[in-house]
C-alpha positions as CSV (number, residue, x, y, z in Angstrom):
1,X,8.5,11.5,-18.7
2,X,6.2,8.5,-19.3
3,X,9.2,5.9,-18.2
4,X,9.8,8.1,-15.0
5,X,6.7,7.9,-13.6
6,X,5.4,4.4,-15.1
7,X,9.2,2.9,-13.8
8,X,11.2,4.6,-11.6
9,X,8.5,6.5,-9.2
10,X,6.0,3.2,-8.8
11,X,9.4,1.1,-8.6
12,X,10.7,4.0,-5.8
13,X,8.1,3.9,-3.6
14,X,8.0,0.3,-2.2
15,X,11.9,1.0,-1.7
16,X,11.8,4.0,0.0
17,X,8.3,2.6,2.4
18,X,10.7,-0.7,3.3
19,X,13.5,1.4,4.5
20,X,11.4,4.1,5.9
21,X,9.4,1.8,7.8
22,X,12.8,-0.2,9.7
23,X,14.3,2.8,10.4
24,X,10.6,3.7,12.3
25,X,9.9,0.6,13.8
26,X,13.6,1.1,15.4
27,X,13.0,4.3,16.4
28,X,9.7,3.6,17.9
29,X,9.9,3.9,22.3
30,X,7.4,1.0,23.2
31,X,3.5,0.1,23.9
32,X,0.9,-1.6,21.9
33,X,-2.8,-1.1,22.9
34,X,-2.5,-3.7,25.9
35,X,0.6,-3.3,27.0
36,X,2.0,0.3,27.4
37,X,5.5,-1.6,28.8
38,X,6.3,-3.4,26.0
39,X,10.0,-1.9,25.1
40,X,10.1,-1.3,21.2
41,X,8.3,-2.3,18.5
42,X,6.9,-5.8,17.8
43,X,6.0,-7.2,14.5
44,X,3.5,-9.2,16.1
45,X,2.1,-7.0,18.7
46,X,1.9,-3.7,17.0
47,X,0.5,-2.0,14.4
48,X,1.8,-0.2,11.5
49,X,-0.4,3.1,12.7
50,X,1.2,2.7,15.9
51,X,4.5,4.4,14.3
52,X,2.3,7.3,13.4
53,X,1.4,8.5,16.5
54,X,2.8,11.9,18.1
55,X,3.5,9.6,21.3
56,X,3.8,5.9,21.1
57,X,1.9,3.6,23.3
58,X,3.6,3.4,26.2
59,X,2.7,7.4,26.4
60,X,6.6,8.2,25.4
61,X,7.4,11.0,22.7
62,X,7.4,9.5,19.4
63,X,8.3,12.2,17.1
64,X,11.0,10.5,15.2
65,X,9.1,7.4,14.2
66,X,5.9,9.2,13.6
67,X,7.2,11.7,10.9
68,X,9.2,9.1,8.9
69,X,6.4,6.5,9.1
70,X,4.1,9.6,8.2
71,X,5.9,11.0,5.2
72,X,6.1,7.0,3.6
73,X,2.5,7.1,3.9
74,X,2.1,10.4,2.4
75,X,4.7,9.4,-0.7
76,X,2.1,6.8,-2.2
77,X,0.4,10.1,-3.6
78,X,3.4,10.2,-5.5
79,X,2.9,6.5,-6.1
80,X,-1.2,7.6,-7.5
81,X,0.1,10.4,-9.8
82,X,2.7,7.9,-11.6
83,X,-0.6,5.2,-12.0
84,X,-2.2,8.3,-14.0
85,X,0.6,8.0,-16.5
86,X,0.2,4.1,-17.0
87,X,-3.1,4.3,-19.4
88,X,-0.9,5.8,-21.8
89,X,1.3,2.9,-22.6
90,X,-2.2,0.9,-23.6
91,X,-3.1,3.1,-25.9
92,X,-3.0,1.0,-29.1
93,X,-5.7,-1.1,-27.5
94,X,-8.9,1.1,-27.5
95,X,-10.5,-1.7,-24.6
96,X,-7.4,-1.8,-22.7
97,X,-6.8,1.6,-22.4
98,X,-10.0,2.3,-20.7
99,X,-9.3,-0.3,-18.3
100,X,-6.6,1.1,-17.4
101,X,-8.0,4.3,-17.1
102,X,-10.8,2.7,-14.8
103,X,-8.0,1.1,-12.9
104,X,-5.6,3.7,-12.6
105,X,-8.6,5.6,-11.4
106,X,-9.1,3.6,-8.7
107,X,-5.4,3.2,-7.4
108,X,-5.1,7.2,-7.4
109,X,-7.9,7.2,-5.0
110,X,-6.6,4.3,-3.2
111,X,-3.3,5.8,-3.0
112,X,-4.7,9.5,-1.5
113,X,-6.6,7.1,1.5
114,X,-3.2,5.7,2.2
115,X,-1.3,9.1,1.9
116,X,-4.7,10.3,4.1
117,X,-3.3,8.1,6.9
118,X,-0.3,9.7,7.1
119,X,-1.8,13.5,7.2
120,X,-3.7,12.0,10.1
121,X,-2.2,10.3,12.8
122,X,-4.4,7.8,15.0
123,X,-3.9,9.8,18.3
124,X,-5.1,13.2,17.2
125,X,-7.8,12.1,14.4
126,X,-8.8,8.5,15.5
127,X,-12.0,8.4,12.9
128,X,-10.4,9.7,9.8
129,X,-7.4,7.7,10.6
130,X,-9.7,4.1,10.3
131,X,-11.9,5.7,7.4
132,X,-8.6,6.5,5.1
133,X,-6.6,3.2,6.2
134,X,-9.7,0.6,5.8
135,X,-11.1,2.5,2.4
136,X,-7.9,2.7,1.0
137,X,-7.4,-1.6,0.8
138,X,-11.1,-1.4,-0.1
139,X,-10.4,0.5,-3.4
140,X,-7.5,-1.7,-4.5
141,X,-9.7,-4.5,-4.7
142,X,-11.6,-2.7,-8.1
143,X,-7.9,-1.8,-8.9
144,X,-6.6,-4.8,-9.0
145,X,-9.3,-6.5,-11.2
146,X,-9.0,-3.7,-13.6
147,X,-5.2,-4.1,-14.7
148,X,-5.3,-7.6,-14.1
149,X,-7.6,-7.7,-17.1
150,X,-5.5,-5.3,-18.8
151,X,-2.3,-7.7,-17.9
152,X,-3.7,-10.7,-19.1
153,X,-4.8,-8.8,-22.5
154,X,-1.7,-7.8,-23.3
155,X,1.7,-9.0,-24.4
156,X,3.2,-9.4,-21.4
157,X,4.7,-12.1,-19.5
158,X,2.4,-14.3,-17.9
159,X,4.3,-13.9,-14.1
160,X,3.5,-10.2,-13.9
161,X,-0.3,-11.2,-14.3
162,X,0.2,-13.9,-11.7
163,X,1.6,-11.3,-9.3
164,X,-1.4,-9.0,-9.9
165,X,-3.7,-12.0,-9.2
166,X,-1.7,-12.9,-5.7
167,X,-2.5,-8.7,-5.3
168,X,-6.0,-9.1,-5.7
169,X,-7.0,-12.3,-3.9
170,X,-5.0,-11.2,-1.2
171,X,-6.7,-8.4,-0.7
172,X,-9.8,-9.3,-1.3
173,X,-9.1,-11.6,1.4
174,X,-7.7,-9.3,3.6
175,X,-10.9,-6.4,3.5
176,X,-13.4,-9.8,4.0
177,X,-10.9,-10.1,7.0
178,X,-11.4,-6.7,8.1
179,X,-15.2,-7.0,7.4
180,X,-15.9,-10.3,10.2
181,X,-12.5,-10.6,12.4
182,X,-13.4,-9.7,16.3
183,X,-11.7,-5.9,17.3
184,X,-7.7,-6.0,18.7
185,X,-9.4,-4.4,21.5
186,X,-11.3,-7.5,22.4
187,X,-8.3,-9.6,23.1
188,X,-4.7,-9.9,22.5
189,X,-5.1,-12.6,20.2
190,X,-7.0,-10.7,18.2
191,X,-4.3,-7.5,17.9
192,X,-1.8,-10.4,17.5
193,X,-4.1,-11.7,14.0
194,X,-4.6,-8.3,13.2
195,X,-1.3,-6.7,13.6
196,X,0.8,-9.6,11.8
197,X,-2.1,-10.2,8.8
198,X,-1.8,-6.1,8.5
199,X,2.2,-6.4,7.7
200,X,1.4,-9.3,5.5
201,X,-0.8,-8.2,3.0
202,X,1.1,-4.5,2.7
203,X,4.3,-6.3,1.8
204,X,2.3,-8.2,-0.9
205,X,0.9,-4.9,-1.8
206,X,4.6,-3.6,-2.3
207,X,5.5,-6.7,-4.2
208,X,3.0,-6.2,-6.6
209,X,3.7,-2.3,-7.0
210,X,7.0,-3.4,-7.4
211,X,6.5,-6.0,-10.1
212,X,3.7,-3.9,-12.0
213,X,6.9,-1.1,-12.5
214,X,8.5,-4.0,-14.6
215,X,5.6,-4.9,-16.4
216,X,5.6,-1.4,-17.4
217,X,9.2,-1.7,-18.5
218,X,8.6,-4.3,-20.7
219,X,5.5,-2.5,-22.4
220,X,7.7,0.6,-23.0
221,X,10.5,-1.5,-24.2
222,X,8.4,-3.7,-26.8
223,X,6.6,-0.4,-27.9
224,X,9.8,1.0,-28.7
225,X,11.1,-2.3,-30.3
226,X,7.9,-2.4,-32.6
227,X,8.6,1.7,-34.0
């Protein structure tokens, strides 16, 4: 049970989000927020909420798109439950463990924002859309520093911890970004910044999930080597 959740779920997610998103971003009619005649989806010009929508931007029907890109956002609760499981595989470090308790803590919380931005698309609930999607990079930031810690305390190799610290810098980066960069209303320059920056740093997020499972791996496997 412990090496399904700690491997295969957080190792399944950033697969099934990847392919999820593709097939949505191909589905998806047209528009961004300054140009409704834009035909399909632009990495550059669009967001990622933009898929979400019950009708895309260009005021089309976007019901394909929205509940694909919708249900990948709700699966990272999936993604939070499995992180519950992780503290267990620390527990012949007292310190460690709680770390990762602390940690794990905060990536279930994180992981309920993000699956909160799919249970509200940014055309029917606007506000709780931006709360859940902003607040949910926010609360990896503590997440990261807590298993980074717990990384770099363990037996593990070295890259994983690297990977973790890429995670955390980048988006620590990414909510001081949030926190002083102008609105993509303003200008298209700035929906251009903000749009591609957006896509950046929640591939680096699935990287780092991604890695983390085989982190986990190796802690199972060098638990079970040592009994």
């Amino acid at each position: 049970m412990q090496y399904f959740w700690t491997v295969k779920v957080i190792r399944f997610i950033p697969i099934v989000f990847i392919i999820g998103i593709a097939i949505s971003m191909y589905s998806y009619p047209g528009g961004n927020i300054h140009d409704p005649l834009q035909i399909g989806y632009s990495f550059t010009h669009n967001f990622l909420s933009d898929l979400g929508g019950m009708k895309s931007r260009s005021g089309e029907s976007n019901t394909v798109s929205s509940y694909i890109f919708n249900a990948c956002m709700i699966s990272f609760f999936l993604g939070g439950i499995a992180f519950l499981y992780v503290p267990g595989l620390f527990k012949n470090n007292r310190t460690n463990y709680y770390l990762a308790i602390a940690g794990s803590l905060f990536f279930f919380i994180g992981a309920c924002f993000f699956a909160g931005v799919g249970f509200t698309p940014y055309d029917l609930y606007f506000k709780q859309h931006v709360f859940f999607a902003l607040n949910g990079f926010r609360l990896m930031v503590p997440a990261g520093i807590f298993y980074l810690i717990v990384l770099l305390r363990s037996p593990i190799k070295n890259s994983y911890s690297l990977v973790t610290s890429f995670f955390l810098l980048s988006t620590l980066a990414y909510v001081l970004y949030q926190i002083f960069e102008d609105s993509p209303l303003i200008s298209m320059e700035a929906m251009i910044r903000q749009a591609t920056m957006q896509k950046l740093i929640t591939f680096v997020h699935l990287l780092s999930i991604f890695s983390l499972s085989f982190a986990f791996s190796s802690k199972i496997k060098n638990a079970e080597t040592i009994n």
